[in-house]
C-alpha positions in Angstrom: 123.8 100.6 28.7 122.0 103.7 28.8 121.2 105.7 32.6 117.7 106.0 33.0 116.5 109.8 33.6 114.9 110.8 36.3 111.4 111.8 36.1 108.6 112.4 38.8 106.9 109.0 37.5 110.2 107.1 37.9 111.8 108.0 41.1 111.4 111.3 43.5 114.1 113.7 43.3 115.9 114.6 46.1 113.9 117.6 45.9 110.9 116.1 46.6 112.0 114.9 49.9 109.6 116.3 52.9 110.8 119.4 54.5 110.5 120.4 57.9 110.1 124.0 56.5 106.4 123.1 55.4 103.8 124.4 57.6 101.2 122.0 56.6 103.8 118.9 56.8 104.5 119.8 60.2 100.5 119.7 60.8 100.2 116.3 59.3 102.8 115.1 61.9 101.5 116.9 64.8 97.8 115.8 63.7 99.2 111.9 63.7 100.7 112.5 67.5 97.8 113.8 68.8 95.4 110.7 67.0 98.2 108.3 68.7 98.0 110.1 72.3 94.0 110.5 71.9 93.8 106.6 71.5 96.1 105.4 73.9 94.9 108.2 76.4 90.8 107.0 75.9 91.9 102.6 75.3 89.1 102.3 77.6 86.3 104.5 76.0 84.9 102.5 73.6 82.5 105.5 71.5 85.8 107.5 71.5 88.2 104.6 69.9 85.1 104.0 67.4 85.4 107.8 66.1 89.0 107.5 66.2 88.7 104.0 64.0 85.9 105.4 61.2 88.1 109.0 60.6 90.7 106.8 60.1 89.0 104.5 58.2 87.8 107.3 55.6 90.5 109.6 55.7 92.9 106.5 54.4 89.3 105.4 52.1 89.5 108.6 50.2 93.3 108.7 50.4 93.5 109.1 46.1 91.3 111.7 46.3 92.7 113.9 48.7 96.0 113.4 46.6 94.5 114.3 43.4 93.3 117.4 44.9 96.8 117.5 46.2 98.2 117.6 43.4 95.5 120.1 42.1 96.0 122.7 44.5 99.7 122.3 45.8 100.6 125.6 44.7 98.6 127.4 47.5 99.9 125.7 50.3 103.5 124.3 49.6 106.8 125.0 47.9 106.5 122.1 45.8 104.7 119.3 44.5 104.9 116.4 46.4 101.6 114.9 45.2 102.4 112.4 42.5 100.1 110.3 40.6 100.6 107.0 42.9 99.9 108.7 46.0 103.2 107.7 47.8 103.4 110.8 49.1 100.2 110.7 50.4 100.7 107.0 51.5 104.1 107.6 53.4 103.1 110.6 55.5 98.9 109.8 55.9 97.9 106.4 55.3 101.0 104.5 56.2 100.8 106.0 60.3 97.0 106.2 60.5 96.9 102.2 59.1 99.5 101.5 62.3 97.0 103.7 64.5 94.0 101.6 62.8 96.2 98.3 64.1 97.1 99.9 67.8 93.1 100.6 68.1 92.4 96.6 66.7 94.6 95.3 69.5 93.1 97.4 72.1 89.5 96.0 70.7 91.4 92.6 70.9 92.2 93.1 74.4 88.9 94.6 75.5 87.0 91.5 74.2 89.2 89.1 76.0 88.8 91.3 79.2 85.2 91.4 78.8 84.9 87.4 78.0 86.9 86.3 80.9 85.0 88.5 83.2 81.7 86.7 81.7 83.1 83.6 82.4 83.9 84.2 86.0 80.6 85.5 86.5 79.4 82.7 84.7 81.2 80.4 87.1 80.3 82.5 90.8 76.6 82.0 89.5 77.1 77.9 88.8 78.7 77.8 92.5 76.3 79.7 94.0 73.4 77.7 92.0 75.4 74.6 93.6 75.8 75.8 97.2 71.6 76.5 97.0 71.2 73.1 95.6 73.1 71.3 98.2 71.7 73.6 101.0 67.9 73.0 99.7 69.1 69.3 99.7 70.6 69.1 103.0 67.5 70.9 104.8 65.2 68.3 102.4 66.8 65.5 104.5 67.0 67.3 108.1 63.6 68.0 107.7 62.3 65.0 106.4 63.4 62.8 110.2 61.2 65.6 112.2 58.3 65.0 109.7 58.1 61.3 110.9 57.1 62.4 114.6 60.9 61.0 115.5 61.8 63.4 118.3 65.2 62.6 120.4 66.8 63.8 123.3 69.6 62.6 124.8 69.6 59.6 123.1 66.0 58.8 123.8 62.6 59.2 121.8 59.9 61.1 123.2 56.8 60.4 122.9 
């Protein structure tokens, strides 16, 4: 039994773990809590949860690209290279929290569309009461004034003629 060697392919050196020190990690982080504050803070504005949803959407799309430029270009903004060729890097600290921001804004669309159906519905149901109430009325005054139309006029128990 030979121990395997560790390469940046294989595993991630300890190394290779995010620091705190990095400017631009710390942006990433801050950039994820203010996406999760924006879209609780606006769950009712529907044209503001849609932006939130598509820049989501394509920043986690063209996830493998903006790790191979990463991985390009990590000399000018970080101490190392955390940009590997399988993008867990880029998975762990972009994709993987936007994808749970992508599910909080689903359930909020999940929960506005059953809002918004059971409001329908009980509008639906005041205007079948209200369709029934004039139907009975228009009914009951069909009836009432169907004895006067006969000439049948009584007072205290007696017709007049």
């Amino acid at each position: 039994w030979e121990p395997r060697k560790c390469t940046t392919s294989t595993c991630l050196k300890p190394c290779a773990i995010p620091s705190l020190q990095e400017p631009w990690i710390i942006a990433i982080l801050v950039c994820q809590m203010v996406l999760l504050t924006l879209s609780i803070m606006t769950r009712k504005k529907g044209g503001i949860q849609a932006v939130l949803f598509a820049f989501a959407c394509g920043t986690i799309y063209m996830g493998e690209r903006l790790n191979a430029l990463g991985a390009k270009h990590w000399d000018k903004f970080a101490s190392q290279n955390y940009f590997d060729q399988n993008g867990v890097f880029f998975s762990t600290m972009v994709s993987g929290p936007l994808l749970l921001l992508l599910f909080i804004l689903l359930v909020n669309y999940l929960i506005s569309c059953v809002q918004l159906l059971v409001e329908a519905k009980r509008k639906e149901l005041k205007f079948k009461a209200r369709q029934r109430r004039a139907d009975q009325a228009g009914k009951e005054g069909a009836s009432h004034s169907g004895s006067s139309l006969a000439g049948d006029d009584v007072k205290g128990g007696k017709k007049n003629i």
